[in-house]
C-alpha positions as CSV (number, residue, x, y, z in Angstrom):
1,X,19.3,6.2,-81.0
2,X,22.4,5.1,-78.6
3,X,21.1,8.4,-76.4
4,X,17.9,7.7,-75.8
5,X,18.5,5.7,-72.9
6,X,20.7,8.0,-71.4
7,X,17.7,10.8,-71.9
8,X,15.4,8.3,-70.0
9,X,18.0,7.4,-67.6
10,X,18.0,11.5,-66.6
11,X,14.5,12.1,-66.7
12,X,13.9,9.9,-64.2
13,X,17.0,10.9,-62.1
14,X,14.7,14.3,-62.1
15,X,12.2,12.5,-61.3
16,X,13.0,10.4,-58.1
17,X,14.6,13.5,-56.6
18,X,11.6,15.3,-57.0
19,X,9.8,13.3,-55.6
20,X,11.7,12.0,-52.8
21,X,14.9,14.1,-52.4
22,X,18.1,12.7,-50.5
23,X,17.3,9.9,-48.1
24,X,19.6,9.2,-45.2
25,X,17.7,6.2,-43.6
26,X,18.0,4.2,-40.3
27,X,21.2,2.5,-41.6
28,X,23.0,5.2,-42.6
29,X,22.2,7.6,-39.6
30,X,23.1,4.6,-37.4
31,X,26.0,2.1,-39.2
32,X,27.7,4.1,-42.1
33,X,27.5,7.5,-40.9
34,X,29.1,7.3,-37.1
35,X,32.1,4.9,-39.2
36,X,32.7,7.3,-41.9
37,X,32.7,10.1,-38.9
38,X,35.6,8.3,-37.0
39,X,37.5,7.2,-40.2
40,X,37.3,11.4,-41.5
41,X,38.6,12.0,-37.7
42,X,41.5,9.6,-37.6
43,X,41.2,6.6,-39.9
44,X,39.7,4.7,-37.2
45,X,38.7,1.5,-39.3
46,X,37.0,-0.3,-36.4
47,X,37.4,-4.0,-37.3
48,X,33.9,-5.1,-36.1
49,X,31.2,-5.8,-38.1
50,X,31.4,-2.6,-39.9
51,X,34.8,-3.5,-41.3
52,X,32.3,-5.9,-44.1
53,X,31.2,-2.2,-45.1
54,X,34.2,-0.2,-45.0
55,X,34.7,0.6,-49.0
56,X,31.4,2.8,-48.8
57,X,32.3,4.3,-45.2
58,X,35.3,5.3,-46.6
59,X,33.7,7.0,-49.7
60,X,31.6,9.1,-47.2
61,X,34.3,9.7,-45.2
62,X,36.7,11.2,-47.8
63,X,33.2,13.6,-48.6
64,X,32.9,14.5,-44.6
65,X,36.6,15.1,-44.5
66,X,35.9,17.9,-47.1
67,X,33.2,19.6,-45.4
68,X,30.6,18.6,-48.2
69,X,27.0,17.3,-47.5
70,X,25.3,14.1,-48.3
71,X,24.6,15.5,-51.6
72,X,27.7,15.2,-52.7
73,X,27.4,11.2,-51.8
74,X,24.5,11.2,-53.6
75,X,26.1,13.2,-57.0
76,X,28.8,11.1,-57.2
77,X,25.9,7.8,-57.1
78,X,24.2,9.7,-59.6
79,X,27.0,10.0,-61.9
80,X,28.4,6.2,-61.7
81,X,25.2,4.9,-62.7
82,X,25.4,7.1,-65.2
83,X,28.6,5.4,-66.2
84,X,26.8,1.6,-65.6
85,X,24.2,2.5,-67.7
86,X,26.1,3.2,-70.5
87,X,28.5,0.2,-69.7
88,X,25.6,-2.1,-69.9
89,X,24.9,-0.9,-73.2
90,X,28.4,-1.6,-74.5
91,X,28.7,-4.8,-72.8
92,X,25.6,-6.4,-74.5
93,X,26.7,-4.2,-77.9
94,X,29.7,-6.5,-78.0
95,X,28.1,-9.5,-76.5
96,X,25.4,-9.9,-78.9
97,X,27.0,-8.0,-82.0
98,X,23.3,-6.0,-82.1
99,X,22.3,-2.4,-81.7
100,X,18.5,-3.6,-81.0
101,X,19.5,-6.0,-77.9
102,X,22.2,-3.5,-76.5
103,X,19.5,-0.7,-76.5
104,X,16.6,-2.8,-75.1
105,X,18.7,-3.8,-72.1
106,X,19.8,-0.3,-71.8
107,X,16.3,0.6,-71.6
108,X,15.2,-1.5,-69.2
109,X,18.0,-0.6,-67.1
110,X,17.2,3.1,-67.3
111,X,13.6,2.9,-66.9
112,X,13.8,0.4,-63.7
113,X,13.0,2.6,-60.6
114,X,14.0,-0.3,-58.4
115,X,17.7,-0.1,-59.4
116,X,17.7,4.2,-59.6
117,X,15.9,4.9,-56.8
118,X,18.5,3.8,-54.2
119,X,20.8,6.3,-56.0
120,X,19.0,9.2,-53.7
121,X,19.7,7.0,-50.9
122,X,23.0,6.9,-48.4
123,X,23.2,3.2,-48.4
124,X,25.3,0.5,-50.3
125,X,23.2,-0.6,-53.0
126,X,23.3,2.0,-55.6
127,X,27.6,2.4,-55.3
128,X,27.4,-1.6,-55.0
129,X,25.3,-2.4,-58.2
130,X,27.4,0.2,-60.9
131,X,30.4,-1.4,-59.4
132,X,29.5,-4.7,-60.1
133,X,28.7,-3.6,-63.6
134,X,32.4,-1.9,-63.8
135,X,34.1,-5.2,-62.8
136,X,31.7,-7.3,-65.4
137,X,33.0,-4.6,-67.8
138,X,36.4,-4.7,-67.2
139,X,36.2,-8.8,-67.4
140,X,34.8,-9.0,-70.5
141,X,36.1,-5.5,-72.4
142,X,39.2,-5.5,-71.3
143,X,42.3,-7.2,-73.1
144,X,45.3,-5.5,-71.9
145,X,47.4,-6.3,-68.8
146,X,47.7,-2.9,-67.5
147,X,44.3,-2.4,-67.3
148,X,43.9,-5.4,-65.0
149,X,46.9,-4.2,-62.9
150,X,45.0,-1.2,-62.4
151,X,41.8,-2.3,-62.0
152,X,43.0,-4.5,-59.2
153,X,41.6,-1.3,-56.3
154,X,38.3,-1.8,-58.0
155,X,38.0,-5.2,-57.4
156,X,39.1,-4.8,-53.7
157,X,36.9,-1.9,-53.3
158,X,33.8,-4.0,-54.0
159,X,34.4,-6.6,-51.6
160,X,34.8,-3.7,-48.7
161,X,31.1,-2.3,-50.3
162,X,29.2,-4.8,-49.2
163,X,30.4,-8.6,-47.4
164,X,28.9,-10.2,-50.7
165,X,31.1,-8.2,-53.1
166,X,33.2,-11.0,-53.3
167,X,30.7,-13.2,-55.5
168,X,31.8,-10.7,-58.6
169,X,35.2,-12.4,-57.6
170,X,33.9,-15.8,-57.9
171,X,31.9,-14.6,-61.0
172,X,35.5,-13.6,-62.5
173,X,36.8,-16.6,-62.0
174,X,33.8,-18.6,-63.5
175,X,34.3,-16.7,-66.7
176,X,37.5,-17.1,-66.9
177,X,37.7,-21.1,-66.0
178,X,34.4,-21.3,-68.4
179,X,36.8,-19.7,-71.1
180,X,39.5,-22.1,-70.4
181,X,38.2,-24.8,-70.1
182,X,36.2,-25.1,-74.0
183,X,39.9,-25.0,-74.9
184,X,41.9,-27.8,-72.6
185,X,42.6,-31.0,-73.4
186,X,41.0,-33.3,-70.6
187,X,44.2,-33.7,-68.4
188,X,44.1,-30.0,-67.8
189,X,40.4,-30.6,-67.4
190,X,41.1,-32.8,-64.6
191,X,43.6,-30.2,-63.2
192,X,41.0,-27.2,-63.3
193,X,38.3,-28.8,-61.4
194,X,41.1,-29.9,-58.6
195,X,41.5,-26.6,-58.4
196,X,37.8,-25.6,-58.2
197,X,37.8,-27.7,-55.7
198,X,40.1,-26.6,-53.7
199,X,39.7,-23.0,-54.7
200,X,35.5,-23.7,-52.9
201,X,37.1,-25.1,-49.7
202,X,38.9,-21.5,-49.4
203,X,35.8,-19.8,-50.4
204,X,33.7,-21.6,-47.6
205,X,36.6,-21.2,-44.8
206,X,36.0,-16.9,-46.1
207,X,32.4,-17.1,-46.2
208,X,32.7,-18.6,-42.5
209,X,34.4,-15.6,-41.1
210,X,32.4,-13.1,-43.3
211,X,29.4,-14.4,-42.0
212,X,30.3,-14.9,-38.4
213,X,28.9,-11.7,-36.8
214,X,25.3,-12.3,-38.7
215,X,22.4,-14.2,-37.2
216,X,21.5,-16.0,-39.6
217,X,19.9,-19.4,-37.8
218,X,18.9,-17.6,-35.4
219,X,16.1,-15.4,-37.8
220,X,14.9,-19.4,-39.1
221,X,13.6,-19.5,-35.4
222,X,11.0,-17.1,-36.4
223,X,10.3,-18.5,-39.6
224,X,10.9,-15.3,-41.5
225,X,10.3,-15.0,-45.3
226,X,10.8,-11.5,-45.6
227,X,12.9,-9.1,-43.2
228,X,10.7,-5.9,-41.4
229,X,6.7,-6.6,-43.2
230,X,6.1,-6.7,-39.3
231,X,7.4,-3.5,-39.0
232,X,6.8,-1.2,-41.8
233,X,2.6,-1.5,-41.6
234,X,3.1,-3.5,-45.0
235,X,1.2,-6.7,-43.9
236,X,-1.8,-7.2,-41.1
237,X,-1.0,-7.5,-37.6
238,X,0.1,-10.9,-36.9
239,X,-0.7,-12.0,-40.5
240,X,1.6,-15.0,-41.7
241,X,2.1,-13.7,-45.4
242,X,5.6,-14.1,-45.1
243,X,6.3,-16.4,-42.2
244,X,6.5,-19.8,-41.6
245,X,5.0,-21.7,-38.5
246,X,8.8,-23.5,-37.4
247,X,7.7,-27.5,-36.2
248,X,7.5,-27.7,-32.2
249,X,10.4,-30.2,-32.3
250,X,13.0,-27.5,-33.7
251,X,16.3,-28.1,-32.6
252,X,18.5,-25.1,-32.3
253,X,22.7,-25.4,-32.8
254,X,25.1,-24.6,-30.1
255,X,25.6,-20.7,-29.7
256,X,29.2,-21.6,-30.0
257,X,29.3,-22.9,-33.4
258,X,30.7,-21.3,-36.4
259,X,28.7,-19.6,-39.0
260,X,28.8,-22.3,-41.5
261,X,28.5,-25.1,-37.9
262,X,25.6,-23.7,-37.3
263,X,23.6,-23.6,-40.8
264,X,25.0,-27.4,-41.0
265,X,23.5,-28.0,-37.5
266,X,20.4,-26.1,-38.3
267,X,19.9,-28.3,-41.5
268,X,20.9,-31.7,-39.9
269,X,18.3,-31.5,-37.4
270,X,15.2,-29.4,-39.1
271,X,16.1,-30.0,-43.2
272,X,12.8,-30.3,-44.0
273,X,12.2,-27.0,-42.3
274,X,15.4,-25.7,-43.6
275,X,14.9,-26.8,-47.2
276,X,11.1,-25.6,-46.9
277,X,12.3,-22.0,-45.7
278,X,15.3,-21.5,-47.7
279,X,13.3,-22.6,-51.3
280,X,10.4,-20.6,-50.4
281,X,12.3,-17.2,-49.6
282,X,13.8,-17.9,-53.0
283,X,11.0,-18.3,-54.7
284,X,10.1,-15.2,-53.6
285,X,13.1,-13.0,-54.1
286,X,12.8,-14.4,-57.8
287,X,8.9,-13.5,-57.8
288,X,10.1,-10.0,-57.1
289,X,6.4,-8.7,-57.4
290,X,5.2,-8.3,-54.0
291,X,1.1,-7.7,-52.9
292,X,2.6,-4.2,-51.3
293,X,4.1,-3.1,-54.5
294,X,1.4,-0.7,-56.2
295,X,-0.4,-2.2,-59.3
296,X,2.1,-0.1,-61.9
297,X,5.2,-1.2,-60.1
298,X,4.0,-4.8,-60.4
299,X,2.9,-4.3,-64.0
300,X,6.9,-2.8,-64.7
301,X,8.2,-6.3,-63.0
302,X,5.3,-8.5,-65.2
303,X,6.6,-6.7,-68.4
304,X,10.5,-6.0,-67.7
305,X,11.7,-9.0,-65.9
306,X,9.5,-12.1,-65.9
307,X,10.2,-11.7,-69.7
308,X,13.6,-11.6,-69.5
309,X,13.7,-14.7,-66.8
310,X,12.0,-16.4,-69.7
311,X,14.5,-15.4,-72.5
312,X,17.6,-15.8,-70.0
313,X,17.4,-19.5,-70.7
314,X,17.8,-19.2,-74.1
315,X,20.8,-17.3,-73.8
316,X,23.2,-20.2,-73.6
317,X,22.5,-21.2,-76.9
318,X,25.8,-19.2,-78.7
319,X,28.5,-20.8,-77.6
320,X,31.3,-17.8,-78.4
321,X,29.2,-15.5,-75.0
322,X,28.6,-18.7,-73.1
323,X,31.4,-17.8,-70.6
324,X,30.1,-14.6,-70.3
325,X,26.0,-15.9,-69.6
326,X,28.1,-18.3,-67.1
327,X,29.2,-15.6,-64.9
328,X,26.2,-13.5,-64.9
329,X,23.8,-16.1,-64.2
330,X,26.4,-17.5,-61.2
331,X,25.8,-13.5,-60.0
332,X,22.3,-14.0,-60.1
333,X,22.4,-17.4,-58.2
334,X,24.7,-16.6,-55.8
335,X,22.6,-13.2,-54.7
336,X,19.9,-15.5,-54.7
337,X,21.4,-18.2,-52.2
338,X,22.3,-15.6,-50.3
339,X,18.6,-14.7,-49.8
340,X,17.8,-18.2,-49.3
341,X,20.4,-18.7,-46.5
342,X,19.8,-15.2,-44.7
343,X,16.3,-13.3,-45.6
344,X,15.1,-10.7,-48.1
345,X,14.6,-7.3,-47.0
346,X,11.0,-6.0,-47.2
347,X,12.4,-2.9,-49.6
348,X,13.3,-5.9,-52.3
349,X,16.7,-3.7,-52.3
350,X,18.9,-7.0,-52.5
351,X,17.2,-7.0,-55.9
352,X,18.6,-4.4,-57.8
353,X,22.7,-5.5,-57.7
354,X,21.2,-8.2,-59.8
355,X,18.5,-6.7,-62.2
356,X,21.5,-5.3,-64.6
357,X,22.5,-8.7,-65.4
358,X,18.9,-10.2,-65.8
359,X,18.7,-7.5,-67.7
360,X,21.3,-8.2,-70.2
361,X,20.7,-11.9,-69.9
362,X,17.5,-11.4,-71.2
363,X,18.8,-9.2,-73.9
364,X,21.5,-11.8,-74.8
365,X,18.6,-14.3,-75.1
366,X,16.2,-12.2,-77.0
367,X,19.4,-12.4,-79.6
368,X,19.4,-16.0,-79.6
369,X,15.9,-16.3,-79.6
370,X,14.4,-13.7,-83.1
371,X,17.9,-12.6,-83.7
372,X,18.2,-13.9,-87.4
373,X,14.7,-11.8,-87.8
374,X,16.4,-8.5,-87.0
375,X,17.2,-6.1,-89.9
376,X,21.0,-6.2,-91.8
377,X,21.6,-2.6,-90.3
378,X,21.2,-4.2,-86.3
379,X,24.9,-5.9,-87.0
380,X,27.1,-3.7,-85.3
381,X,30.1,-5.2,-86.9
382,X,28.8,-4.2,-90.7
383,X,28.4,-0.7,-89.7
384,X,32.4,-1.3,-89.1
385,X,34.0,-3.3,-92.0
């Protein structure tokens, strides 16, 4: 039974190429490709913008310096999602101590063509989302020091993926104080959340200079809800689906400002505009169903993850995976703020680093939720004593 969402998972590998074949899209041919090219050449690691994406350059670099095509990229996607897949099985196996849960999220992970499509494509998201999953796996599986010690090029490798790579960091370290911190005595309490504190003013003063080449307030001038529906015949000509009339009296910060200066700037002078846009494009990044999306793919989304959305809240409820709930949900919310202070995509392709982890949220609360109805034989620890 453990294989049958691997079978899935290949059948519709077979699938997608079948019907769509390699894809080496407008990003690629025009960011990753030309920086791989010069890093294969001489490790030229430009430190521009690219730099943000120079873990995955690298990885189609080492492929160009061998003389292998595109395919090859594309294999070695195939084969770590392969790898997440059946890591997201195990993680929810030991999170939830049940063989039903661990092979529903598995399932749904498998049959979701909006995280195994992008496994065809030469972008990011596909090397991005089975990484996260490694570093989730590695936080809660593994106990032994080594391990950690060698897991440490993982961990840097992620953040070089993609510029938000580092919120798995922050989700490490929000399982780790979450574990903690049931245990300390209310000094150490006190001592923890100085840290936090001064552990977020570090994280902002990084987010500043990650963000710094991205024009971020400058796309709230347009109002936009969702990135390229004016360009990809998805929406009406001049229709305002996904935009947002800005007020006449918008005030635009200094040019000069920092990143984070200007979204401060932005806010003080427009924040009901600001607030208005930035809850609204989240709103819609958590819909996830969009009117372009045919009626199946829409049904998948209605039956898949709205459920689990639902169940996610009851997965708090056991208190031994609470640190672990913790630091997926602060995944889910952090890609989400991210949406809300930049813009979604019109692909929905910032969706699918996260759908793992709704995924096994919704498994985890399914446990909590009918759990004590499941059969004896679902406890994977008495199929061990």
């Amino acid at each position: 039974m453990s294989a049958i969402p691997a079978l899935i998972w290949l059948l519709l590998q077979h699938y997608l190429y079948q019907r769509s074949g390699i894809q080496i899209p407008a990003d690629a041919v025009f960011r990753y490709i030309p920086y791989a090219q010069d890093v294969a050449q001489g490790l030229n690691y430009d430190l521009g913008q690219d730099i943000r994406y120079a873990g995955y350059t690298s990885v189609i670099a080492g492929f160009l310096k061998a003389g292998l095509p595109y395919g090859y990229v594309v294999g070695l996607q195939v084969f770590l999602s392969l790898a997440a897949l059946l890591l997201v099985q195990r993680l929810v196996a030991v999170i939830t101590n049940s063989w039903l849960c661990s092979l529903i999220a598995a399932l749904l992970v498998a049959t979701s063509q909006d995280i195994q499509q992008w496994n065809f494509y030469v972008l990011t998201e596909s090397i991005f989302t089975s990484t996260w999953v490694f570093c989730t796996a590695m936080l809660v599986l593994c106990r032994n020091r080594t391990a950690w010690v060698l897991g440490i090029p993982l961990w840097l490798f992620v953040c070089l993926v993609r510029p938000n790579g580092i919120f798995i960091i922050v989700a490490a370290a929000v399982y780790l104080f979450a574990i903690r911190f049931q245990t300390s005595s209310a000094v150490q309490r006190r001592k923890m959340l100085l840290g936090v504190g001064i552990t977020a003013i570090l994280f902002f003063l990084l987010l500043n200079q990650l963000l710094g080449p991205f024009t971020l307030v400058e796309t709230y001038a347009r109002g936009e809800i969702i990135y390229g529906t004016a360009y990809s015949n998805l929406t009406p000509p001049g229709s305002s689906m996904y935009r947002i009339e800005p007020p006449s009296t918008l005030q635009m910060p200094p040019t000069t400002a920092s990143a984070l200066g200007k979204l401060f700037l932005f806010f003080w002078h427009n924040p009901v505009f600001f607030l208005k846009l930035a809850l609204v494009k989240g709103a819609v990044f958590i819909a996830f169903a969009k009117p372009y999306f045919s009626s199946a793919h829409n049904l998948f989304i209605f039956l898949t993850v709205y459920p689990c959305y639902l169940l996610s809240t009851q997965a708090f409820k056991n208190k031994r995976s609470r640190a672990v709930v913790v630091a997926l949900f602060s995944l889910v919310g952090l890609q989400t703020l991210m949406v809300m202070f930049t813009v979604e995509d019109w692909d929905c392709r910032f969706m699918a680093p996260i759908l793992p982890f709704i995924f096994m949220l919704g498994a985890i609360g399914l446990k909590q939720t009918v759990g004590r109805h499941f059969p004896a034989w679902d406890r994977i620890d008495s199929q061990t004593d």
